[in-house]
C-alpha positions as CSV (number, residue, x, y, z in Angstrom):
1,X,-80.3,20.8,111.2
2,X,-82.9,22.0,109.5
3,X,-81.4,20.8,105.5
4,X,-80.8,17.3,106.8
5,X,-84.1,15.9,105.6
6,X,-87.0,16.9,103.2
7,X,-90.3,15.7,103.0
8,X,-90.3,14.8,99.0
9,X,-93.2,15.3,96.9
10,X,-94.5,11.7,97.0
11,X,-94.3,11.8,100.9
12,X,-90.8,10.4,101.0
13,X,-88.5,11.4,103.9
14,X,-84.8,12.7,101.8
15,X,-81.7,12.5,103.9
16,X,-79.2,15.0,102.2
17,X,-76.0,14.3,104.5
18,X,-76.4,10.2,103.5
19,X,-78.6,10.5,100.1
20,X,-80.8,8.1,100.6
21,X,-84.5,8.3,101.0
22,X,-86.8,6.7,103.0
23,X,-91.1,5.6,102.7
24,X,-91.8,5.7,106.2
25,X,-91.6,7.9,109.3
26,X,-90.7,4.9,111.2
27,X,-87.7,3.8,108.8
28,X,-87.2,7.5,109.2
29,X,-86.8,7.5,112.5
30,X,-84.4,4.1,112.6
31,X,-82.2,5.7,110.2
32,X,-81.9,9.2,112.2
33,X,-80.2,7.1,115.3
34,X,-77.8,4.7,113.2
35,X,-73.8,5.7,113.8
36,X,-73.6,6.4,110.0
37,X,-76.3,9.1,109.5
38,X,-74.8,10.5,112.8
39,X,-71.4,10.8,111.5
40,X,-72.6,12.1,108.2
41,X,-74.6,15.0,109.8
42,X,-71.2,16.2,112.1
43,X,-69.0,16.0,108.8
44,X,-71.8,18.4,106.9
45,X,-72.0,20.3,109.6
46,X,-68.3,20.7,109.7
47,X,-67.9,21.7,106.3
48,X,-70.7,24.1,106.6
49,X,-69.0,25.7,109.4
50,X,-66.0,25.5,107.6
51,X,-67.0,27.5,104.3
52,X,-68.9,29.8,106.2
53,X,-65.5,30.7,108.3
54,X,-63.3,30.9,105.3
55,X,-66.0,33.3,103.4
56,X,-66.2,35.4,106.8
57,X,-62.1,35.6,106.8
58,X,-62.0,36.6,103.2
59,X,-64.7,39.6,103.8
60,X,-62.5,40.9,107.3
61,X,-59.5,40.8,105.2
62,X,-60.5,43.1,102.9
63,X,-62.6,45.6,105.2
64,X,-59.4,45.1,107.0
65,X,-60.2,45.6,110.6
66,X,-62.2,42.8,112.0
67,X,-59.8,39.7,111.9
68,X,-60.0,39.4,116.0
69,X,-64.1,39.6,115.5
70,X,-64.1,36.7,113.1
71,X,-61.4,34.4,115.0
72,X,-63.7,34.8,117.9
73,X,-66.7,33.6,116.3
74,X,-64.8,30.6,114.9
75,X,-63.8,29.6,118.3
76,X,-66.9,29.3,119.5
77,X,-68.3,27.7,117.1
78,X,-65.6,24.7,117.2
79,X,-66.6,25.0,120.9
80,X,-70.1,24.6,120.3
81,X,-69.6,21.6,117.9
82,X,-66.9,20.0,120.2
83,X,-69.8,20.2,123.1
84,X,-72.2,18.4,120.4
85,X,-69.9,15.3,120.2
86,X,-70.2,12.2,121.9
87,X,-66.9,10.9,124.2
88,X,-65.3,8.7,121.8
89,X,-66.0,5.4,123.5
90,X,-69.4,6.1,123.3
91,X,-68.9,6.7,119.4
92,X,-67.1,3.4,119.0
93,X,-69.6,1.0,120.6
94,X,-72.3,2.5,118.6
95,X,-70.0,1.9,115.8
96,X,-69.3,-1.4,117.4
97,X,-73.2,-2.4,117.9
98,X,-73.9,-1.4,114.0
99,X,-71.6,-3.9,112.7
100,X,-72.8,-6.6,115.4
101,X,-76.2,-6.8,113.5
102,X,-74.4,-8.3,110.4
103,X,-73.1,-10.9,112.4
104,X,-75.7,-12.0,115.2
105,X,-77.5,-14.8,112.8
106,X,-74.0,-16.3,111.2
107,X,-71.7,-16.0,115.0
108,X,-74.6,-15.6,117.5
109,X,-71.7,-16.9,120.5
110,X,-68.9,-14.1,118.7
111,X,-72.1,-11.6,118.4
112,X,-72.9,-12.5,122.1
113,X,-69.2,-11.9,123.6
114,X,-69.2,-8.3,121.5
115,X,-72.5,-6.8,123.0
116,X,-71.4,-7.7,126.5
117,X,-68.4,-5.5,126.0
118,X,-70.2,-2.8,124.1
119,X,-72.5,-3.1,127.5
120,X,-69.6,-3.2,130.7
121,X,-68.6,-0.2,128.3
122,X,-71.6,2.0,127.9
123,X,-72.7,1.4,132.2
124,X,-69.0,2.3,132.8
125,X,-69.1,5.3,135.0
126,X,-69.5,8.6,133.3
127,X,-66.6,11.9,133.1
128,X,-67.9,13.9,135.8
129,X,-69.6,17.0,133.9
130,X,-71.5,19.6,135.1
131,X,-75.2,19.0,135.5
132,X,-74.5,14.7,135.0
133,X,-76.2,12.0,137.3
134,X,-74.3,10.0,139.3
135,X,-75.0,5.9,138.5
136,X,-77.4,6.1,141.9
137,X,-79.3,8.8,141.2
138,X,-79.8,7.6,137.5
139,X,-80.7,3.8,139.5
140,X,-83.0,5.7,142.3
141,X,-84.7,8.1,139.3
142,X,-85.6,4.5,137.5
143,X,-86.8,3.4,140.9
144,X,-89.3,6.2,141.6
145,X,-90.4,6.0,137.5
146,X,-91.1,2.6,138.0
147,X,-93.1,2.8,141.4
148,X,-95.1,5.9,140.0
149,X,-96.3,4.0,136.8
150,X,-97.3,1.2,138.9
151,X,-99.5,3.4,140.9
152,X,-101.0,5.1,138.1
153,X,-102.1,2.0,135.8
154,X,-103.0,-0.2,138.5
155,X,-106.5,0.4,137.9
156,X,-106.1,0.5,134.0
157,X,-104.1,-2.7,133.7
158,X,-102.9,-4.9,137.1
159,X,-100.6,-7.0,134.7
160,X,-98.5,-3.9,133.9
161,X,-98.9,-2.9,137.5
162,X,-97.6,-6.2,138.7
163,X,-94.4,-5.9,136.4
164,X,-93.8,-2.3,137.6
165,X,-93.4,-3.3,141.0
166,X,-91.5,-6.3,140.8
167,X,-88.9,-4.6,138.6
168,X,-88.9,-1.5,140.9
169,X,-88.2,-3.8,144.6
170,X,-85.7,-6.4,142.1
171,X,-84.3,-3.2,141.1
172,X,-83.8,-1.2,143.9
173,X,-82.8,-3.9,145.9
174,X,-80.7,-5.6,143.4
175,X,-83.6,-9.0,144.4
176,X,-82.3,-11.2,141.6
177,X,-85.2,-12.9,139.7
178,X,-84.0,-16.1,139.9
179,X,-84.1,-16.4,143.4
180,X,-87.1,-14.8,143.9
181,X,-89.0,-17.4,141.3
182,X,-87.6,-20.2,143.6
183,X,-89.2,-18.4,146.2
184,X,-92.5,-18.5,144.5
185,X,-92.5,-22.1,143.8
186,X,-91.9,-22.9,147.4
187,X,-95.6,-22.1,148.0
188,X,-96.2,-25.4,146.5
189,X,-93.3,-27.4,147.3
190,X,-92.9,-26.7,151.3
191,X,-95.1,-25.4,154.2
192,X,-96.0,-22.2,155.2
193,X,-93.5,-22.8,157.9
194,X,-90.4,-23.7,155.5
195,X,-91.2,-20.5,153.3
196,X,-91.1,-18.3,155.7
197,X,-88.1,-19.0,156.8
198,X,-86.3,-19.0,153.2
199,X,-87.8,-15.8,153.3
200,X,-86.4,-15.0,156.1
201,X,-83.0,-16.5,155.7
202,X,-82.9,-15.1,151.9
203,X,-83.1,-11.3,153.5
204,X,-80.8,-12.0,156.3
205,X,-78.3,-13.1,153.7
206,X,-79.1,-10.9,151.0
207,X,-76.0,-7.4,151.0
208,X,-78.9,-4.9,150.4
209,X,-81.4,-6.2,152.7
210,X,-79.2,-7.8,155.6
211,X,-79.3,-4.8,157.6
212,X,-82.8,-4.3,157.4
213,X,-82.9,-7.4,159.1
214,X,-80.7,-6.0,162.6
215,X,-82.6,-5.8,165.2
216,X,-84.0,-2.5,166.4
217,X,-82.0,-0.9,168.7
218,X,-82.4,-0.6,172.7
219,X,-83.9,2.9,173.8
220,X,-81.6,5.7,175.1
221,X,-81.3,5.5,178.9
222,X,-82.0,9.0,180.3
223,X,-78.5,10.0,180.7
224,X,-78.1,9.2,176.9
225,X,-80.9,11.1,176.0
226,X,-80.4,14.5,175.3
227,X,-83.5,16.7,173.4
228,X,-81.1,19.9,173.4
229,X,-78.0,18.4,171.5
230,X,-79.4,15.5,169.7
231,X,-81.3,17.3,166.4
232,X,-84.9,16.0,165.3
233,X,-84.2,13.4,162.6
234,X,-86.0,14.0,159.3
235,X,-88.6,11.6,158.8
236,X,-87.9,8.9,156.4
237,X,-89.7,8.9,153.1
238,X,-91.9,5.6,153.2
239,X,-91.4,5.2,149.1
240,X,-87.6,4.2,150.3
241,X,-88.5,1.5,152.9
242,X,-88.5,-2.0,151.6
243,X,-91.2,-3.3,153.9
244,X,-93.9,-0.5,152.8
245,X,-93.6,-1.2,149.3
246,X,-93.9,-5.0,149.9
247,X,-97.1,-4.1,151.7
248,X,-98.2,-2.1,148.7
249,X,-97.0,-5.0,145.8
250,X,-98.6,-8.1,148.0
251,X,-102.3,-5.7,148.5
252,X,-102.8,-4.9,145.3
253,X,-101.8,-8.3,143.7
254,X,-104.4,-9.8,146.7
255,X,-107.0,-7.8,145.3
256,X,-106.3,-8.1,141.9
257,X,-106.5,-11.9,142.8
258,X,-109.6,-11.9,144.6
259,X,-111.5,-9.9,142.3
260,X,-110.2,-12.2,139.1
261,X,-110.9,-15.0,140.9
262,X,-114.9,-14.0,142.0
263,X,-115.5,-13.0,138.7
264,X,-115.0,-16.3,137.2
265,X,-116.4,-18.9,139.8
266,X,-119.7,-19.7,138.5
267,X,-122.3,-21.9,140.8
268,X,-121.2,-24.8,137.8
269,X,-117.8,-25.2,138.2
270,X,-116.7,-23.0,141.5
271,X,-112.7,-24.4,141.1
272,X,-112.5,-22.5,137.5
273,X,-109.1,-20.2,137.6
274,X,-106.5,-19.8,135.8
275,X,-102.8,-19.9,135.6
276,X,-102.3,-15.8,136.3
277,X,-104.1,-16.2,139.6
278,X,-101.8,-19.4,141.0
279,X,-99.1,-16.8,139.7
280,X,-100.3,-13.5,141.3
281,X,-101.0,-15.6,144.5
282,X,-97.7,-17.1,144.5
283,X,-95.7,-13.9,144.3
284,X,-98.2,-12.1,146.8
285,X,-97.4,-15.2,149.3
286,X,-93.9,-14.5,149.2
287,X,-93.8,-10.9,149.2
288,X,-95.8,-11.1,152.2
289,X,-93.6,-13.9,153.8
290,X,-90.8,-11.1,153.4
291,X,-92.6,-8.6,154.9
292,X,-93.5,-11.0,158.2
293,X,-89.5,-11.5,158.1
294,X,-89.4,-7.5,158.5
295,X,-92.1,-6.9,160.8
296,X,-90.3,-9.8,163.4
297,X,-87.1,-7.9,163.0
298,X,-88.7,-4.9,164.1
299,X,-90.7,-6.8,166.5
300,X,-93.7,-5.2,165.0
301,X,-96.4,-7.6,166.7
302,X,-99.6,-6.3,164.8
303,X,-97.9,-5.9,161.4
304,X,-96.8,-9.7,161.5
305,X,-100.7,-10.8,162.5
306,X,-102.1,-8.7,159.8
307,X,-99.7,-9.9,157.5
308,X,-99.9,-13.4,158.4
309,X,-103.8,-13.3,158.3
310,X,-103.5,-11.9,154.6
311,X,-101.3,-14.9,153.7
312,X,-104.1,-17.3,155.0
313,X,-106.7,-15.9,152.7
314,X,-104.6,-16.1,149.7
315,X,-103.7,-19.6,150.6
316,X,-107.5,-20.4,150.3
317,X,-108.2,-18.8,147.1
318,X,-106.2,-17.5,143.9
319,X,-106.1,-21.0,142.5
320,X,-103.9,-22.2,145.3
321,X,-106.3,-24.5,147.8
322,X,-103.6,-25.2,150.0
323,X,-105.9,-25.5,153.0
324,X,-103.4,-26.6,155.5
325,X,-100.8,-24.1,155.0
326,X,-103.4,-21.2,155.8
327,X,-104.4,-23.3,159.0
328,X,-100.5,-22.9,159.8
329,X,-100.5,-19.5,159.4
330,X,-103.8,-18.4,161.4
331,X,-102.4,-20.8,164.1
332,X,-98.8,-18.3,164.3
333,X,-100.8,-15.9,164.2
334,X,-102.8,-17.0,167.6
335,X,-99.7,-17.8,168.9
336,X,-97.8,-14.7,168.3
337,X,-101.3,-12.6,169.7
338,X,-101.3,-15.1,173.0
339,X,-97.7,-14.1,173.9
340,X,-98.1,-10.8,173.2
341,X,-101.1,-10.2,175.3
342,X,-100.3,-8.6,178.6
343,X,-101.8,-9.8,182.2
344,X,-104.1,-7.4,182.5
345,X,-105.8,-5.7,179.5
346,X,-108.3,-2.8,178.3
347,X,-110.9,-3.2,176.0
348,X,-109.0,-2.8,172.5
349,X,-107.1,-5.2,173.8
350,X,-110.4,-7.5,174.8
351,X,-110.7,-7.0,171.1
352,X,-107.4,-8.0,169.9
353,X,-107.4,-11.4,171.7
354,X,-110.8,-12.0,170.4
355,X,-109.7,-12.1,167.5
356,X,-106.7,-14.6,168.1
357,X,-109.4,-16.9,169.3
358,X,-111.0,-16.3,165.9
359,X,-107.8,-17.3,164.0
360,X,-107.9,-20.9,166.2
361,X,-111.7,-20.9,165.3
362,X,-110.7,-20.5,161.3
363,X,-107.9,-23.0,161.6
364,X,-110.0,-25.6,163.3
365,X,-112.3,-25.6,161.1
366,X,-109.8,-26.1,158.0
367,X,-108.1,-28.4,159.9
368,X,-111.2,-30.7,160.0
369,X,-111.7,-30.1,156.7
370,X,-108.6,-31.5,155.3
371,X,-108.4,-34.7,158.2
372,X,-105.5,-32.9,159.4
373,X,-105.9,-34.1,163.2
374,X,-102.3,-32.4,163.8
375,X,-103.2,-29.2,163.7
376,X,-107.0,-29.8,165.2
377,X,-105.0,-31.0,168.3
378,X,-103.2,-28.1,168.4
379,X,-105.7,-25.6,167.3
380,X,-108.2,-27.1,170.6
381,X,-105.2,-27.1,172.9
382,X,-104.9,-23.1,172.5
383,X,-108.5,-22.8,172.5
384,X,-109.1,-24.3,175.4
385,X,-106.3,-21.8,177.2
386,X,-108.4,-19.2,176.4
387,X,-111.7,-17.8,177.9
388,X,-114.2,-19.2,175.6
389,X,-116.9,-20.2,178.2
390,X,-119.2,-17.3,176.8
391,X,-118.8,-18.7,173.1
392,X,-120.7,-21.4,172.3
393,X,-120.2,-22.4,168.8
394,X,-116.2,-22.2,169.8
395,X,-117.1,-25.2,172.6
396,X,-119.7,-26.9,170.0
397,X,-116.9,-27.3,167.6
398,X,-114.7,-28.2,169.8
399,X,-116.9,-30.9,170.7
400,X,-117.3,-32.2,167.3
401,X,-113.9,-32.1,166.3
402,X,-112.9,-34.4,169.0
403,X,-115.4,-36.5,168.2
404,X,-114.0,-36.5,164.8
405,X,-110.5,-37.4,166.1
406,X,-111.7,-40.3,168.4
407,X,-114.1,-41.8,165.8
408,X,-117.3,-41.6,168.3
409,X,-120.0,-41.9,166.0
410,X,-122.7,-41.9,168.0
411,X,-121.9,-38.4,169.5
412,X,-121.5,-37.3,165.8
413,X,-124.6,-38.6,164.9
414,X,-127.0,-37.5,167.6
415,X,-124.9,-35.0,170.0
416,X,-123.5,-33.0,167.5
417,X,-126.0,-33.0,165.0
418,X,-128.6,-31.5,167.2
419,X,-126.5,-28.7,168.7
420,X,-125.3,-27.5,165.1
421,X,-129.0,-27.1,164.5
422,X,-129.5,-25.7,167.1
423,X,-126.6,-22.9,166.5
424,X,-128.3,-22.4,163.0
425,X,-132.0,-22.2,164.2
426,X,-130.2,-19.4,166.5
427,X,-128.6,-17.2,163.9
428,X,-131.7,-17.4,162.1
429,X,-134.2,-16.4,165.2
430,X,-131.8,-14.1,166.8
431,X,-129.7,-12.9,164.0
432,X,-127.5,-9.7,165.4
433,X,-128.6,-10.8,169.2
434,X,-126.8,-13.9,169.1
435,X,-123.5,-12.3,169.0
436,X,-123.3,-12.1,172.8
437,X,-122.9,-15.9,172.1
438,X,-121.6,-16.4,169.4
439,X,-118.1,-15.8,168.3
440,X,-118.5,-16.4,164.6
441,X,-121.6,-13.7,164.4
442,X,-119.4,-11.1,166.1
443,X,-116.0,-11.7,163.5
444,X,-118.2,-12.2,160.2
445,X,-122.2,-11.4,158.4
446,X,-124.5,-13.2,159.3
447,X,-124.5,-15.2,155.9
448,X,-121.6,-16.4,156.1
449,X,-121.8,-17.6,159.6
450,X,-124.6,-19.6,158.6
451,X,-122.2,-20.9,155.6
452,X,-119.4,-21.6,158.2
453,X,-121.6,-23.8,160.0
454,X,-123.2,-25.8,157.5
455,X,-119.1,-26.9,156.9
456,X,-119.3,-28.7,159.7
457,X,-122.5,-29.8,159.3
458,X,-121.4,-31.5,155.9
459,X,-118.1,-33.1,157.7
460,X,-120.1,-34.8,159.8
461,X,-123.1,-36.0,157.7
């Protein structure tokens, strides 16, 4: 439509089919998608077409010869311009929508019950025509646009990042936002205990998520196996799986946490956050808490641990210094790695109980932190199942924390004093040697076993 507008001499935009003119590109653009200029440009259109038939009848009339040429044209043509239109219900609610605006500050409820009809009507499933997507494709093509953006800014801007993924899983998974924001503010409300289990309950409930939930089935018994008639199943694509992508989200928005977080504690005031850190570390929590529900339904050992262990850090930092929630979780986290581990064991196995007894380690010390003789009971009992004899800070610490429980001063005073001077005066002689006895040299630096230490020095002091 190359006559429908004209750039006028004082840099006006001209709209011939409406006659109106317009100081701005941007007005410009507004006016080009309003139902009125749109309805003026098919009428001028039409009578364009129209006078340029008539003229074209008039000349074949008097060569006399090409009447059949001409008629042909014309039906294209009204072909063409019929292909151009909208469906008429389309045409309406815009219609419909235009005249809403006149109304919304007068009738906002009237206004209101309108736009929800204009809406049912324009998601209403499309007249199958050729090259059309389907309301699934059109939901999974949004789904993929908003996971892709995600990944591309999450380095340039973690807020928009954040909002990417959450409307691509809420989305996808039809997660309303509601519930997940209850969700959220469980971290504070409840234990680490009672959120993962709304977590848990929410997916097992939840239509698009229940059967992710099933458990895996049993393997196919020799008889039912059969490599020549059953095909090779295509591998599914990970971008598709709910658990991966709650992996992905509850990573990046640790990170993005952590690093907001160290970059504002100063040696002044080492509690300074802010609100979007107790918010990223809320929403992390949970995602993770769903994913924990996932990996137990597949009875994926490791990725439970791992995922567990992450929610223990995050309930340490972001703002959040819930101390005895992340004790709960590195003590499920022992206790999923003790029933796991078989009689008799390898090496990377060695390795993997080793660091279950680490997790007790972590929890006891957070548990003597906060006076929380619950879980130091309970984080001693399963240490004391396990072979710790070669550890000697594990059996120090034990020490002192009973000593804590039972109120025996004079072993905290003398006893224990000396042997956590001891375990530092070691780690500063011995350094990398000492983690043949030392379990906290062999999980962390050498720094920040020293820091781990002087804890308990201070609890005791």
């Amino acid at each position: 439509m190359p006559w429908a507008v004209f750039s006028g001499p004082h840099g006006k935009f001209n709209c011939a089919p409406c006659k109106k003119s317009f100081g701005s590109e941007a007005t410009w653009n507004s006016h080009q998608m309003s139902a009125k200029h749109i309805a003026a440009v098919k009428d001028a259109e039409k009578k364009s077409k129209g006078s340029g038939g008539a003229k074209g009848q008039g000349q074949g009339g008097q060569k006399g010869g090409n009447n059949n040429g001409a008629k042909g044209g014309r039906q294209q043509k009204s072909q063409e311009t019929a292909d151009e239109q909208d469906p008429p219900e389309v045409t309406e609610a815009l219609m419909s929508a235009r005249k809403v605006e006149k109304i919304v500050k007068e009738n906002p409820s009237m206004a209101a019950t309108v736009l929800w009809k204009i809406a049912k009507e324009l998601q209403a499933d499309p007249p199958t025509t050729p090259g059309a997507l389907s309301p699934t494709q059109i939901g999974m093509t949004l789904y993929l646009s908003r996971l892709s953006m995600a990944r591309l800014i999450v380095y340039q801007s973690q807020s928009l990042a954040y909002q990417y993924y959450l409307d691509a899983i809420q989305g996808r998974w039809q997660i309303d936002p509601n519930d997940f924001q209850d969700m959220c503010e469980m971290v504070h409300t409840a234990s680490a205990a009672q959120h993962l289990r709304r977590c848990k309950e929410y997916l097992t409930t939840h239509s698009k998520t229940e059967k992710l939930m099933a458990p895996p089935p049993p393997p196919p018994t020799a008889q039912e196996a059969n490599p020549i008639a059953a095909p090779a199943k295509k591998p599914a694509d990970p971008n598709l799986k709910l658990l991966t992508i709650l992996n992905e989200t509850a990573s990046m928005l640790t990170q993005n946490s952590s690093s907001s977080l160290s970059s504002r504690v100063t040696s002044a005031n080492k509690d300074s956050t802010t609100i979007d850190d107790r918010v990223l570390s809320e929403t992390a929590l949970t995602l993770f808490a769903m994913a924990v529900a996932l990996f137990e339904a597949g009875e994926d050992t490791q990725g439970t641990v791992d995922a567990l262990r992450s929610m223990a850090k995050l309930y340490q930092s972001g703002g959040l210094r819930l101390t005895y929630s992340a004790a709960a979780c590195l003590i499920r986290s022992a206790e999923i790695v003790s029933s796991s581990s078989p009689l008799s064991f390898d090496e990377q196995d060695k390795e993997h109980i080793e660091k279950g007894t680490w997790d007790l380690f972590q929890a006891l010390l957070l548990a003597m932190e906060t006076g929380d003789f619950v879980r130091m009971q309970k984080a001693i009992s399963m240490l004391q199942d396990r072979d710790i004899v070669s550890f000697q800070d594990v059996q120090t610490v034990i020490e002192v924390a009973r000593a804590v429980m039972s109120q025996d001063n004079d072993f905290l005073r003398n006893t224990a004093t000396n042997s956590l001077d001891y375990l530092l005066l070691l780690l500063q002689e011995q350094g990398v040697a000492a983690k043949s006895e030392l379990l906290i040299c062999r999980q962390i630096s050498l720094d920040a076993s020293m820091t781990a230490l002087e804890r308990v020095q201070r609890l005791i002091s």
